[in-house]
C-alpha positions in Angstrom: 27.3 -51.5 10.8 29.4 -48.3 11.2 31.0 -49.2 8.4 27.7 -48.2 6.4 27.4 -45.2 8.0 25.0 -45.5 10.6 25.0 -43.8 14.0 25.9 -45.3 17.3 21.8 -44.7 18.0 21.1 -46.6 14.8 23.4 -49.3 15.6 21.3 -49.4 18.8 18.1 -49.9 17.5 18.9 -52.8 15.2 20.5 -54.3 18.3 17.5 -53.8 19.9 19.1 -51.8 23.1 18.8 -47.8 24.2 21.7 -45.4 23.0 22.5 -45.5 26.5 23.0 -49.3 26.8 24.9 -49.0 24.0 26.8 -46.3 25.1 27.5 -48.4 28.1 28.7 -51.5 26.5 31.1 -49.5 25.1 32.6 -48.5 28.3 32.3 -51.8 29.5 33.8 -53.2 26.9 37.1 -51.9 25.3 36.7 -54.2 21.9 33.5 -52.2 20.8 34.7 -48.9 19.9 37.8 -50.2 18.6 35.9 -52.2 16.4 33.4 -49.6 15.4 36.6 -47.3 14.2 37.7 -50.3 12.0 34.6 -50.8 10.6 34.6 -47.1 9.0 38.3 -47.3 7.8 37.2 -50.5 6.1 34.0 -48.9 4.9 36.2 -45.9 3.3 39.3 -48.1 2.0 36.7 -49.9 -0.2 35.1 -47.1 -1.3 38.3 -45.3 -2.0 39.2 -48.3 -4.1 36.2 -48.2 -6.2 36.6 -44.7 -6.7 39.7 -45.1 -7.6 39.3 -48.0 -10.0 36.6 -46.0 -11.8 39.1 -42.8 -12.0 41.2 -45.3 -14.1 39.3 -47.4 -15.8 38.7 -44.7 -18.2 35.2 -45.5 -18.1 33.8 -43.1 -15.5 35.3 -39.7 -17.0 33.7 -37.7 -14.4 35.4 -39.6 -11.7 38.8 -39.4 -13.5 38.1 -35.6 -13.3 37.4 -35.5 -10.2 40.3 -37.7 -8.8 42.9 -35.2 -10.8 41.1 -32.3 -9.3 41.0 -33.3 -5.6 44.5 -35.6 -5.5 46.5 -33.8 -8.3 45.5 -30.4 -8.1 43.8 -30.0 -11.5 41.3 -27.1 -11.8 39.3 -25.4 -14.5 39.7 -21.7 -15.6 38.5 -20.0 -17.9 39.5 -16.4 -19.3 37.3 -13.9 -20.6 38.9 -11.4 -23.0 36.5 -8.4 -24.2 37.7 -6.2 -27.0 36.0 -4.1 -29.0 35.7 -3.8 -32.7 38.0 -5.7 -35.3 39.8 -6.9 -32.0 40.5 -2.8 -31.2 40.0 -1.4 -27.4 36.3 -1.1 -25.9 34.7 2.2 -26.5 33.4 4.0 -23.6 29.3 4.7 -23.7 29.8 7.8 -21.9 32.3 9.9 -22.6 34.5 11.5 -19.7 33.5 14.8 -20.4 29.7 14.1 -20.4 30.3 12.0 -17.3 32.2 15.0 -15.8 29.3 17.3 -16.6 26.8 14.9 -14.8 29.0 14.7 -12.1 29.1 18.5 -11.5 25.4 18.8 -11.8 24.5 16.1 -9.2 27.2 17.8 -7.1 25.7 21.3 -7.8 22.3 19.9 -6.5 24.1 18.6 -3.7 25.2 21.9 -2.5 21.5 24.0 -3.6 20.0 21.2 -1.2 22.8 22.0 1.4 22.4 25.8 1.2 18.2 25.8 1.6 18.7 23.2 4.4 18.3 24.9 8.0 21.5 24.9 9.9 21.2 21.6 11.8 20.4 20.0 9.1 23.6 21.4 7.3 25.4 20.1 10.6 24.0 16.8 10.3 24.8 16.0 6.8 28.2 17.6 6.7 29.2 15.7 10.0 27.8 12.6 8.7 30.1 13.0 5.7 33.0 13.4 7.5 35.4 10.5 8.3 35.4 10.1 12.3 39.6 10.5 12.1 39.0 14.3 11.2 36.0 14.6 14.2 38.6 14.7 17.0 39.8 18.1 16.7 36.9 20.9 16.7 38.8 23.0 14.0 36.9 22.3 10.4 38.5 23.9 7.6 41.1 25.0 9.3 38.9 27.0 11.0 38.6 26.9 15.0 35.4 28.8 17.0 
């Protein structure tokens, strides 16, 4: 029965005894478990062998597949080449300049934002910004109070 697959509880229940009987007559007996162990390695040798037979029978291609990719280390890629026209490089949709100029206008609203912002809340953000490394001295910008 373990050779099936089912549970020590299962095995119970057909026998018509308690998991803890069973458990029991285990300890009791030191032919049980042995023979529960065997009963799984036969369970797996024949399924092993009808895997195997199906890998190369040539019938089964899915099988064959996976027996090469789990015993001989087959895999599937796949590459992905992008080019752009007539095989050529890939243009850019934004050009570095124009992404430049957006750049320095979300940083110039950055800074307006900073500037109107009282003076804790100019503490905050910059010391939120700040990596904790550069925290431990209390000079900032070189500057000490």
């Amino acid at each position: 029965m373990s050779g099936l697959g089912l549970t020590q509880r299962q095995i119970g229940l057909i026998l018509k005894m308690p998991l803890a009987t069973f458990e029991t007559v285990m300890r009791r007996d030191p032919r049980v478990r042995p023979a529960l162990e065997e009963g799984v390695a036969i369970a797996l040798k024949n399924v092993t062998q009808t895997a195997y037979q199906m890998a190369i029978s040539g019938k089964v291609p899915a099988m064959t597949m996976f027996y090469l990719k789990t015993r001989a280390g087959w895999r599937e890629t796949q590459a992905i080449e992008l080019t752009g026209g007539n095989g050529g490089p890939l243009e850019l949709l934004v050009a570095p300049k124009q992404l430049q100029r957006e750049l320095d206008e979300l940083k110039g609203k950055y800074e307006a934002a900073l500037r109107n912002a009282s003076l804790p809340e100019r503490i905050s953000r910059d010391i939120n910004e700040v990596p904790a490394e550069f925290l431990i001295d209390s000079k900032v910008d070189g500057k000490s109070d």
